[in-house]
Residue frames relative to the residue before (quaternion, step in Angstrom):
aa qw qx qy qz dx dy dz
X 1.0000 0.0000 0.0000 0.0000 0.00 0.00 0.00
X 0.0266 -0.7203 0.6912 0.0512 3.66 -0.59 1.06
X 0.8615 0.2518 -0.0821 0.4332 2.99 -1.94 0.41
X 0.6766 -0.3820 0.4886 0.3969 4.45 0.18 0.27
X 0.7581 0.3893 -0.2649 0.4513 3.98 1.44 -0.66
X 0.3534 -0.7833 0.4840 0.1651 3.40 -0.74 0.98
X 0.0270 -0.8064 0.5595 -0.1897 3.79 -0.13 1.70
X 0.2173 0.6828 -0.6174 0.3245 3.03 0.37 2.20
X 0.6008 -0.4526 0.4813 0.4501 3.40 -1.87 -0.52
X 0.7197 0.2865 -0.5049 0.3808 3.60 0.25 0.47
X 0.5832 0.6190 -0.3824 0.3613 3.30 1.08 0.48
X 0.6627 0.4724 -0.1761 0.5537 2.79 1.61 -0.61
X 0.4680 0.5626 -0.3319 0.5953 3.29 1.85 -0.13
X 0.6533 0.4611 -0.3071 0.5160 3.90 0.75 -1.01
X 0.7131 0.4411 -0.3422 0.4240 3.80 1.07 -0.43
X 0.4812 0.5544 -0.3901 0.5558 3.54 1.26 -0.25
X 0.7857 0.4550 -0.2770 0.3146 3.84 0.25 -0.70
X 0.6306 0.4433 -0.2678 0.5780 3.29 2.00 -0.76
X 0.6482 0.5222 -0.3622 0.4195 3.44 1.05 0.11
X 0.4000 0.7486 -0.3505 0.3959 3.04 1.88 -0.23
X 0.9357 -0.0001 -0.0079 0.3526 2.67 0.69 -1.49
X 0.1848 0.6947 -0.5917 0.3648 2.65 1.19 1.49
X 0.6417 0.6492 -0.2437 0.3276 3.26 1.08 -0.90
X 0.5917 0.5289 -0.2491 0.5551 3.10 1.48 -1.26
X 0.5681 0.5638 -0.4585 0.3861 4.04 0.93 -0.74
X 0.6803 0.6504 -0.2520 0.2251 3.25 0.78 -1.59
X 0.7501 0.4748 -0.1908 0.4189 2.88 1.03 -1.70
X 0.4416 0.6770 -0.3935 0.4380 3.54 1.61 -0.09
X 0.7659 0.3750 -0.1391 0.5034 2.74 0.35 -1.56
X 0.6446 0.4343 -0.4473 0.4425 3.78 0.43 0.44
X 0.5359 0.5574 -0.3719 0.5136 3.59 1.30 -0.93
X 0.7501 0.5270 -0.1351 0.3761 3.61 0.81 -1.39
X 0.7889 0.1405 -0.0462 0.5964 3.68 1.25 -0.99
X 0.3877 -0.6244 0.6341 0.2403 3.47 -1.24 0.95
X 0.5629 0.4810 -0.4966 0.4529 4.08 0.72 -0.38
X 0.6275 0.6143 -0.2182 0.4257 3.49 0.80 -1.57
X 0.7075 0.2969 -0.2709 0.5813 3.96 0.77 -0.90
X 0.6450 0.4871 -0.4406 0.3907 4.24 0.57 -0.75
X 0.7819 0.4477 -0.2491 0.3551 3.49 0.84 -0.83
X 0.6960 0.3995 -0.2132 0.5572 3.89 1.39 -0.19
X 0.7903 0.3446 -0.0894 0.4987 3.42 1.02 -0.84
X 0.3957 -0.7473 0.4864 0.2199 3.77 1.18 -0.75
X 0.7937 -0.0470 0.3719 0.4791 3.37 -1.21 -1.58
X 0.6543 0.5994 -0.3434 0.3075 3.34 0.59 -1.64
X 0.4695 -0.7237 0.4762 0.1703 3.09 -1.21 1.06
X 0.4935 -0.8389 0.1978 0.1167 3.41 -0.66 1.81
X 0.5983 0.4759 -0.2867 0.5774 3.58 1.70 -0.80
X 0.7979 0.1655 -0.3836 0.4346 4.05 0.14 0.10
X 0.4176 0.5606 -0.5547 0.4513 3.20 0.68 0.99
X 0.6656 0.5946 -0.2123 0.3980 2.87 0.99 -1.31
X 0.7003 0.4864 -0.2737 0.4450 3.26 0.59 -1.42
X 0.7874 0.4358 -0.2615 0.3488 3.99 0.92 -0.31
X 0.6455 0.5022 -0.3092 0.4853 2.99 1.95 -0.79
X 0.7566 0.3492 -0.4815 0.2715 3.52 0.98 0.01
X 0.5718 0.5410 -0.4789 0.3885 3.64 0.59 0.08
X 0.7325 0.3911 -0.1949 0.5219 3.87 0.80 -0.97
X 0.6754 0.5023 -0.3113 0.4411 3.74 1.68 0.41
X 0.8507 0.2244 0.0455 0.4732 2.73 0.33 -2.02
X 0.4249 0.6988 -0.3113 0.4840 3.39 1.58 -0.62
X 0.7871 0.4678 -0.1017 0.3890 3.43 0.28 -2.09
X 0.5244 0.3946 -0.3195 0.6835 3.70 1.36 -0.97
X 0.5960 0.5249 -0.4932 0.3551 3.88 -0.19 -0.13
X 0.7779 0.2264 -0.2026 0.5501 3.48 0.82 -1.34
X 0.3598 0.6168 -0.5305 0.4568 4.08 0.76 0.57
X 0.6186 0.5815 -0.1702 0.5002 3.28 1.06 -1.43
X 0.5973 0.7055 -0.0370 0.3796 3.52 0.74 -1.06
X 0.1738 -0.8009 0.4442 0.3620 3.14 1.17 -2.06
X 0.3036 0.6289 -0.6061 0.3806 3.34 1.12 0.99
X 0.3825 -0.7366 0.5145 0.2154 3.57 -0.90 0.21
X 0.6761 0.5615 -0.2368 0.4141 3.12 0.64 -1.44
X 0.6378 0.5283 -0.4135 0.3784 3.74 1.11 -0.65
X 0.4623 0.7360 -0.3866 0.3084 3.42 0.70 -0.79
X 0.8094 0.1336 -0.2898 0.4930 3.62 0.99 -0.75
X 0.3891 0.5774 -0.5436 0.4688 3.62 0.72 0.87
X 0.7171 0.4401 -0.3364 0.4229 3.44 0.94 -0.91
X 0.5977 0.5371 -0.2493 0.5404 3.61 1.10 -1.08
X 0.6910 0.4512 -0.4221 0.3753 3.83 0.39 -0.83
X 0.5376 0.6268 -0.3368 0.4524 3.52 1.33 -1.50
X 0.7669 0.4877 -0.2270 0.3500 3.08 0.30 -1.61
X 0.7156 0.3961 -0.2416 0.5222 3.87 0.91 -0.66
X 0.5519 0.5019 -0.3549 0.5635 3.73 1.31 -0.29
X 0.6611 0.5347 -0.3087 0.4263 4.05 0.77 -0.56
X 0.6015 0.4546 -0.3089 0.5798 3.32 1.08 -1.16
X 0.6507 0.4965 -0.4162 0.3961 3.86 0.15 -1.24
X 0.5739 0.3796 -0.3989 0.6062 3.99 0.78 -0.85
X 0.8366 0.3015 -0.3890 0.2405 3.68 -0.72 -0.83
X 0.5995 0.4499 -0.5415 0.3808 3.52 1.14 -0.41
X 0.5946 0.5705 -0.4555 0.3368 3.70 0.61 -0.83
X 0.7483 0.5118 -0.2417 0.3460 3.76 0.92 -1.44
X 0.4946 0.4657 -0.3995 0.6155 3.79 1.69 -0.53
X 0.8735 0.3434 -0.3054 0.1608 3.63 -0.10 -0.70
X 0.5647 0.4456 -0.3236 0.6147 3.22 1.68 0.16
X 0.6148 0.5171 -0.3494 0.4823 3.61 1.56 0.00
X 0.0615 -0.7286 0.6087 0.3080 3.21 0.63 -1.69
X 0.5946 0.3324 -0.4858 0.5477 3.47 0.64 0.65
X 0.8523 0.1971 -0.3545 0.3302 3.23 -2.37 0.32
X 0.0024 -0.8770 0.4759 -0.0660 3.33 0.94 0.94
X 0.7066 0.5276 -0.2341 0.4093 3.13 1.05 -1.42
X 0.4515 0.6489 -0.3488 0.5034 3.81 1.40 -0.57
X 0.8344 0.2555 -0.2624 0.4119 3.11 0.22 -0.99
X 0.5849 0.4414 -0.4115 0.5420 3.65 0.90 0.06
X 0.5933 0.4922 -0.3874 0.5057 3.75 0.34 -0.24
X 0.7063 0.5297 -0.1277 0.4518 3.51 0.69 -1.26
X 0.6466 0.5369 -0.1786 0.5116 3.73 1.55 -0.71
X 0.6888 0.4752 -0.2876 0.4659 3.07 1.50 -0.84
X 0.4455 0.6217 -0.4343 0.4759 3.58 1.58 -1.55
X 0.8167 0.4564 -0.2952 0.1936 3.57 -0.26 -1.28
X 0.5134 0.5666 -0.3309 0.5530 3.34 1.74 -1.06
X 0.8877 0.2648 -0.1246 0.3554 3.38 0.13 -0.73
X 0.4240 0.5333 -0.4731 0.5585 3.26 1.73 0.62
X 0.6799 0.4447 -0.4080 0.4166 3.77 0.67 -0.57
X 0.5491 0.4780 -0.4460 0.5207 3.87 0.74 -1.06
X 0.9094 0.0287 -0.3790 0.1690 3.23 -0.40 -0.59
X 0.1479 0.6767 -0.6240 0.3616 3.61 1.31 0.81
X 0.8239 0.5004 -0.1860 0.1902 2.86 -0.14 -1.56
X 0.5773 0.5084 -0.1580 0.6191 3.28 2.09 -0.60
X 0.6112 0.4335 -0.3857 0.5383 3.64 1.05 -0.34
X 0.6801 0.5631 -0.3069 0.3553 3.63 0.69 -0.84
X 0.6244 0.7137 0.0006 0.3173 3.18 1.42 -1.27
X 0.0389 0.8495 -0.3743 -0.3698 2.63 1.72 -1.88
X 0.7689 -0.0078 -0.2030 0.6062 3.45 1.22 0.79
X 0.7341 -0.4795 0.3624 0.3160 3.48 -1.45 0.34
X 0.0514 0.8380 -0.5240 -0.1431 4.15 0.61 0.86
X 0.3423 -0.7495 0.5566 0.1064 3.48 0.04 1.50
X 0.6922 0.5809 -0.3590 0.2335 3.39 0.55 -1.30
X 0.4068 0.6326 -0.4273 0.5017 3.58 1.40 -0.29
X 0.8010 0.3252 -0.4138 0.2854 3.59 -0.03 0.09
X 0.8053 0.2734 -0.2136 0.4807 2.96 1.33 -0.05
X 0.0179 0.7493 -0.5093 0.4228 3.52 1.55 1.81
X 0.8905 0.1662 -0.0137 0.4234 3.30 -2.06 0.20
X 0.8141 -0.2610 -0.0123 0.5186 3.45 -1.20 0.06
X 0.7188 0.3769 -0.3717 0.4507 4.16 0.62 0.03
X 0.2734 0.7415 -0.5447 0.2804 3.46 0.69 0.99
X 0.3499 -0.6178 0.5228 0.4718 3.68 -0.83 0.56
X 0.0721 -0.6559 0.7471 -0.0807 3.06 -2.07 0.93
X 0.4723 -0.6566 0.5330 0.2484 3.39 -1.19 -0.13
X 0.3757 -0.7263 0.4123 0.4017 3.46 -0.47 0.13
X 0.4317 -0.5979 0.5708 0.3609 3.55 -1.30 0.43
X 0.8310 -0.3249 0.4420 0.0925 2.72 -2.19 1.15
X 0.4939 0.7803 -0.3522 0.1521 3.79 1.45 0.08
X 0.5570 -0.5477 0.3555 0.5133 3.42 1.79 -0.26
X 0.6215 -0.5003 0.4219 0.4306 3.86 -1.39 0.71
X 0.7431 0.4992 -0.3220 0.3081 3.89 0.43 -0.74
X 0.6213 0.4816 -0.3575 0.5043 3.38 0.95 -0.73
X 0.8293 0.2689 -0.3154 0.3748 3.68 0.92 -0.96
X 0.3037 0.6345 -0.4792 0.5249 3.34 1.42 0.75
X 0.8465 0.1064 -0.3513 0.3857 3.29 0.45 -0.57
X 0.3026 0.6916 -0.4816 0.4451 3.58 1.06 0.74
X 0.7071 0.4331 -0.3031 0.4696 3.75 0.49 -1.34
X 0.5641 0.6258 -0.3940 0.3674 3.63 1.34 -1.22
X 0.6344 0.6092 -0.2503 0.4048 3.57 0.68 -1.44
X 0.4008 0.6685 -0.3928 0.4879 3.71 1.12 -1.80
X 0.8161 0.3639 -0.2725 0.3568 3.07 -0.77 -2.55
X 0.8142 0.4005 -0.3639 0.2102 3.29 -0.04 -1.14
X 0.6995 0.2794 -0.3728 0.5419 3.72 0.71 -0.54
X 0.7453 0.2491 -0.5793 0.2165 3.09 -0.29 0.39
X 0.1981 0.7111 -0.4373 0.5137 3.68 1.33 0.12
X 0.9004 0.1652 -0.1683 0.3655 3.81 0.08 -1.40
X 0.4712 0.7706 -0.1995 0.3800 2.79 1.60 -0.36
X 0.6828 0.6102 0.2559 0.3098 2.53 0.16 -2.37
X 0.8568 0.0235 0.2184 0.4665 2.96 0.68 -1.74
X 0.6041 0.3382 -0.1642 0.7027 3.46 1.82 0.02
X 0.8554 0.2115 -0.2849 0.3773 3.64 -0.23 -0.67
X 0.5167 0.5574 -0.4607 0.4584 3.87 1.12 -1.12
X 0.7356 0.4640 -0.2751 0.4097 3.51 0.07 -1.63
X 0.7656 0.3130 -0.3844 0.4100 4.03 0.22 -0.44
X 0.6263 0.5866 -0.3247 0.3977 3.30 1.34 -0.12
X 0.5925 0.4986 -0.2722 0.5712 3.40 1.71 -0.58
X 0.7745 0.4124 -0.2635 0.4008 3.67 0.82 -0.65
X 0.5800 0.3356 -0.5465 0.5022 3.14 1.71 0.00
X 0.7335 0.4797 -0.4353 0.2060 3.65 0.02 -0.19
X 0.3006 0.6568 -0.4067 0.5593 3.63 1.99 0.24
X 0.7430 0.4423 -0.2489 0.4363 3.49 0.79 -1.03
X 0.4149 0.6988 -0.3726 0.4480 3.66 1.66 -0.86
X 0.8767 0.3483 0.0285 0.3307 2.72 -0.18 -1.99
X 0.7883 -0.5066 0.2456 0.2482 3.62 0.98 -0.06
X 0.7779 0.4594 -0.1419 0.4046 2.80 1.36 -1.29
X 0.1286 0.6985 -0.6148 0.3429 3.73 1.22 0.63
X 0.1127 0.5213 -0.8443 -0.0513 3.74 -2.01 0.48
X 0.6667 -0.5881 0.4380 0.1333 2.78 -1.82 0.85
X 0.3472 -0.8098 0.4728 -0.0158 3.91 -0.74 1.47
X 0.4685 -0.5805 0.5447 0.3832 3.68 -0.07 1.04
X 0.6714 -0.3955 0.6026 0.1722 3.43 -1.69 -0.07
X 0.6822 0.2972 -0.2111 0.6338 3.36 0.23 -1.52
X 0.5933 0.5565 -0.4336 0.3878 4.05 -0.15 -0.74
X 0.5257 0.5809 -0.3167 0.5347 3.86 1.19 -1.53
X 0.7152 0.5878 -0.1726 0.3363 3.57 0.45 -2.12
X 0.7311 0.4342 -0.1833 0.4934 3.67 1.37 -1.09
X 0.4389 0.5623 -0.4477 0.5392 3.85 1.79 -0.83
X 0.6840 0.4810 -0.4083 0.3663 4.27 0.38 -1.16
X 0.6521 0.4936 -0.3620 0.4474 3.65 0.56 -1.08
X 0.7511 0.4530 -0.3222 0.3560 3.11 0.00 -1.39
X 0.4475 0.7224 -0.3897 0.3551 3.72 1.27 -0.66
X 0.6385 0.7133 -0.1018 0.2704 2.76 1.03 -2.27
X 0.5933 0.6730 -0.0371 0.4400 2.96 1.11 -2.64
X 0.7582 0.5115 -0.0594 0.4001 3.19 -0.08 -1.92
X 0.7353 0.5299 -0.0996 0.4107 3.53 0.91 -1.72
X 0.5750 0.4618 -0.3118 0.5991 3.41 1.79 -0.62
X 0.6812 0.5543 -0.3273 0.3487 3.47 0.71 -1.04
X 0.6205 0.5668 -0.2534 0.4790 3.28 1.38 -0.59
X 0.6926 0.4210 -0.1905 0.5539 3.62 1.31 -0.53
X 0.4735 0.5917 -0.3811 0.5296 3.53 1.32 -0.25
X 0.6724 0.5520 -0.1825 0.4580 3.78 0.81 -1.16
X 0.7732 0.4195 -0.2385 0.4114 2.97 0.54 -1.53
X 0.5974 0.6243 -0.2391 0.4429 3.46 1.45 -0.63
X 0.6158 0.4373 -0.2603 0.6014 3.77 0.96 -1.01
X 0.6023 0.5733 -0.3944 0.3912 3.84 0.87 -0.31
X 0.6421 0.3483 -0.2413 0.6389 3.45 1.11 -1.11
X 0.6130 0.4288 -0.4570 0.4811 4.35 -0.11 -0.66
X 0.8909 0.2952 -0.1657 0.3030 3.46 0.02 -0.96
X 0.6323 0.5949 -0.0689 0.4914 3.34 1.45 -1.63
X 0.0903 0.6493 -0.7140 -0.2458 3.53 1.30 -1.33
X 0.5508 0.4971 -0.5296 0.4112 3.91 -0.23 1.01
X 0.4846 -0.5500 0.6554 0.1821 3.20 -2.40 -0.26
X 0.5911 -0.5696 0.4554 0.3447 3.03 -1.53 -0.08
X 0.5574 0.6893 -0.3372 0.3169 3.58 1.20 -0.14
X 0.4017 -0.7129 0.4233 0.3889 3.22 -0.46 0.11
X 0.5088 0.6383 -0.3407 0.4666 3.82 1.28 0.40
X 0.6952 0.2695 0.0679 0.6629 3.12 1.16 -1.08
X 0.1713 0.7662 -0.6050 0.1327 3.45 0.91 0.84
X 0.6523 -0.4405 0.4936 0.3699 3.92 -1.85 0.29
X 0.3534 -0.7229 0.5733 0.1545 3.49 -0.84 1.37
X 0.8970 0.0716 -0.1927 0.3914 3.69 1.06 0.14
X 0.2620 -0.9354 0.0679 0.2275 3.32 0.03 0.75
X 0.7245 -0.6306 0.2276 0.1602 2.62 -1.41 1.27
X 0.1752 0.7710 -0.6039 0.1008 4.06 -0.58 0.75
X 0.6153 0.5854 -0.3944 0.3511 3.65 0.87 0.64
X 0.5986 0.4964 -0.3196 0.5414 3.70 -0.44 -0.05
X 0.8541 -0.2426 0.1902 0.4190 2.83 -1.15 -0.92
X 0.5245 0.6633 -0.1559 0.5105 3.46 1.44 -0.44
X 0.5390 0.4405 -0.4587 0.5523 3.42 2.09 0.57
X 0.7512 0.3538 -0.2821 0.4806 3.65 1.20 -0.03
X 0.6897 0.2831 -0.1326 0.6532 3.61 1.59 0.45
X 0.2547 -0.6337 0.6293 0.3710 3.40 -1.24 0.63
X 0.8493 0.2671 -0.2578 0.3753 3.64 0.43 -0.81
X 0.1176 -0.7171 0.6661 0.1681 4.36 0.09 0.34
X 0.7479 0.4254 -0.4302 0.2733 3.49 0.05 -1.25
X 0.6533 0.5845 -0.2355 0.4197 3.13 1.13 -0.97
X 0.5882 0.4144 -0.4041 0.5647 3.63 0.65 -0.55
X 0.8594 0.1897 -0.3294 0.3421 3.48 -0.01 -0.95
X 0.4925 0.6638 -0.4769 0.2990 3.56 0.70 0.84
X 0.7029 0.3525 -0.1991 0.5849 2.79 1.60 -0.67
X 0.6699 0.4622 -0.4118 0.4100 3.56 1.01 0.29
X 0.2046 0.7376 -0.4965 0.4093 3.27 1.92 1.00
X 0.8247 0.5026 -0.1963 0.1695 1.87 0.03 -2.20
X 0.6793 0.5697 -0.2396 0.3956 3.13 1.28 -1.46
X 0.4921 0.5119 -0.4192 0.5657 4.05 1.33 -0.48
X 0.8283 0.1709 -0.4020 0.3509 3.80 0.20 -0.56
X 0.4676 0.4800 -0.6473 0.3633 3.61 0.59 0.96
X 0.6720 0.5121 -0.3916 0.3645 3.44 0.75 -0.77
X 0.3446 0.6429 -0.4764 0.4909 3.82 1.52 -0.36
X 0.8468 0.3299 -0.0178 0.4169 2.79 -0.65 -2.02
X 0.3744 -0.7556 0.5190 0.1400 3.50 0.66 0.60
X 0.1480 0.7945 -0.4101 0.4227 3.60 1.00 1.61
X 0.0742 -0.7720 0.6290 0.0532 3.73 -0.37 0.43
X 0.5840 0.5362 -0.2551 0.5534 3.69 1.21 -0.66
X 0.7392 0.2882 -0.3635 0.4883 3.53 0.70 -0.98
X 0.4799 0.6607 -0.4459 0.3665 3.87 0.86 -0.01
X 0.7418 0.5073 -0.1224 0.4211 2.94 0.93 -1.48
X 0.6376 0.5257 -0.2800 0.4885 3.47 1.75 -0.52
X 0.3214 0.7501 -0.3279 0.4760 3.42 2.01 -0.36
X 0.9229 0.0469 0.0116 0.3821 3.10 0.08 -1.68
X 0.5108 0.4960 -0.5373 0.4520 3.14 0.99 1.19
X 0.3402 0.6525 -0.5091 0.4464 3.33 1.42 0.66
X 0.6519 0.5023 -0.3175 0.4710 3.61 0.74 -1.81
X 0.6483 0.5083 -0.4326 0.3663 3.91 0.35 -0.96
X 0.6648 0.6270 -0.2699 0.3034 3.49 1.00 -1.03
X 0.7824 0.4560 -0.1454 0.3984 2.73 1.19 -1.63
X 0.5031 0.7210 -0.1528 0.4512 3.29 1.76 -0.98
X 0.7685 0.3323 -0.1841 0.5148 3.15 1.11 -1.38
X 0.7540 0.4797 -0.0074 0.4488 3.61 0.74 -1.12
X 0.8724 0.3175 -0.0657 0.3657 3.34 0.92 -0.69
X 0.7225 0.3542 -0.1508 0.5743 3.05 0.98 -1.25
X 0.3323 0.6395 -0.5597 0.4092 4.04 1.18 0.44
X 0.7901 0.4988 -0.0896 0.3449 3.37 0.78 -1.91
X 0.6377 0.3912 -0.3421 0.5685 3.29 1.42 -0.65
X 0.7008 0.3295 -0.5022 0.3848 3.83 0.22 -0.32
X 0.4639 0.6074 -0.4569 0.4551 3.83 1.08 -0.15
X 0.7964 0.3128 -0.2879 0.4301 3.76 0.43 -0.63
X 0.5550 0.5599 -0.4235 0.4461 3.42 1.50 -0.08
X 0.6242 0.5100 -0.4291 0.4076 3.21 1.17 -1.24
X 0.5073 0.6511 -0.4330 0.3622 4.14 0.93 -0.58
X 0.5721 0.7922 -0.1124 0.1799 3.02 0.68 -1.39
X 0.8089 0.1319 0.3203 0.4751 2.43 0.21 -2.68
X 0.2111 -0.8170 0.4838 0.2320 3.33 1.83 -0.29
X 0.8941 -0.0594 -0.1360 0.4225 3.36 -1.41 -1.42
X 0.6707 0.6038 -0.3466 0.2557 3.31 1.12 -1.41
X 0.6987 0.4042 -0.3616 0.4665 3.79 0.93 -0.76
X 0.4917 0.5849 -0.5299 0.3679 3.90 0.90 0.24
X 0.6142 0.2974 -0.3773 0.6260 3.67 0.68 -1.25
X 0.6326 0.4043 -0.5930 0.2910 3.84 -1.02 0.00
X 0.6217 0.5508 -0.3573 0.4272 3.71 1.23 -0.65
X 0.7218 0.4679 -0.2070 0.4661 3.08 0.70 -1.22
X 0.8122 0.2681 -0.2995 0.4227 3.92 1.00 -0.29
X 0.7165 0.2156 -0.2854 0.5989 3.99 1.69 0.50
X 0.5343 -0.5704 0.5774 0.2362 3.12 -1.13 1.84
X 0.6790 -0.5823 0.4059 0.1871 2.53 -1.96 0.60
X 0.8336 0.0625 -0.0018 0.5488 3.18 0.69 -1.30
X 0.7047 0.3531 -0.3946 0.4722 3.87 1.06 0.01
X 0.2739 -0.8819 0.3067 0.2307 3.29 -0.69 0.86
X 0.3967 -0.8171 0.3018 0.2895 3.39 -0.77 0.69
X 0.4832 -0.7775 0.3633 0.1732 3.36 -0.55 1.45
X 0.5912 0.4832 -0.4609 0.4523 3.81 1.11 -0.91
């Protein structure tokens, strides 16, 4: 259990079975509605689609459910081979938009939990292998990791925060599914940027002064850090990465790129930040326990 979330095989079994029949809803509701089949499916013709997505879908997530194993990648491959056709077919179409977002998610979350049924448990530790293992920084001086943290900011800033997001809002915009953002709402996505964008340099800064460290997890802070901003949060960088992110959906007047925001926090929350406070708790032993136990994680405490 990471993070309050439980990220076993019968969860991931219990998610194969609701996806079952979600699947089985859909295909109703396409057989049943012409709004239901224009808006997930388009043009595409509906009976040999049909005739493959339900045995190598809804079928295959049935017996995952079950406790067959082996189905799990029939269901996940299908499921990551469907989306790959619908994102291409909405974006050279601009119709069935919603398919291909619905169909992007099935697939994300058909592989995690494949990958957790197969497994026979959730091997987090893969994310944070090879060059993203925790480490300490080296002994290299404030300038070199100054200019290390600089680098950090910047790709993931463009990255992160410039290319994913215009690439999701232009294809929200492809596909249809764009609604329309007050102005002033646009006006609050810029501030908060602003806000958020210091808060993110405030951190990164008390890491190197205090930490003689980074935000990476290679080049992690050789001491730890509870000043700055990190007296009213354990994580800053993290909040205000993801309360970017969330200012440039509200910019870009994006509901998709919001939504890509905060499936970032779930990730990191769920998957990540278990392992880093485990290697801090190595680390730092008694002193980083009481700092847990007296700053929340993500709301900060004002007294």
């Amino acid at each position: 259990m990471l993070a309050g979330l439980p990220i076993t095989p019968a969860t991931a079994r219990a998610y194969f079975a609701a996806q079952s029949l979600a699947g089985a809803a859909w295909w109703i509701g396409v057989f049943a509605s012409d709004a239901v089949r224009v808006a997930t499916l388009g043009e595409l013709p509906v009976l040999p689609i049909a005739a493959a997505d339900v045995p190598l879908f809804l079928v295959s997530s049935a017996l995952v459910a079950s406790g067959v194993r082996w189905a799990a990648g029939v269901a996940a491959g299908w499921a990551t081979l469907v989306a790959a056709g619908m994102i291409v077919y909405a974006t050279l179409t601009g119709s069935a938009g919603w398919g291909a977002l619905l169909m992007t998610a099935a697939a994300g979350a058909s592989l995690v939990a494949g990958i957790v049924v197969v497994c026979g448990r959730a091997p987090v530790e893969w994310i944070v292998t090879g060059p993203f293992a925790f480490r300490s920084a080296a002994a290299e001086g404030r300038t070199r990791l100054a200019a290390r943290i600089v680098r950090q900011m910047v790709l993931f800033w463009v990255l992160f925060l410039g290319v994913l997001p215009a690439a999701i809002a232009a294809l929200e915009s492809r596909w249809l599914l764009s609604i329309p953002f007050p102005v002033a709402v646009r006006i609050v996505g810029g501030a908060l940027f602003v806000v958020t964008g210091a808060l993110g340099i405030w951190s990164a800064v008390s890491m190197l002064v205090v930490g003689e460290g980074t935000p990476l997890p290679s080049h992690m802070a050789r001491r730890l850090v509870i000043t700055g901003p990190y007296r009213f949060v354990r994580n800053p960088m993290a909040v205000a990465g993801i309360a970017q992110g969330v200012a440039v959906g509200l910019a870009l007047g994006s509901w998709l790129v919001i939504a890509y925001a905060l499936c970032g926090s779930l990730i990191w929350n769920t998957l990540v930040r278990p392992q880093e406070e485990a290697d801090l708790a190595a680390r730092f032993g008694a002193e980083f326990e009481e700092y847990r136990t007296s700053v929340p994680c993500w709301v900060p405490r004002l007294r």
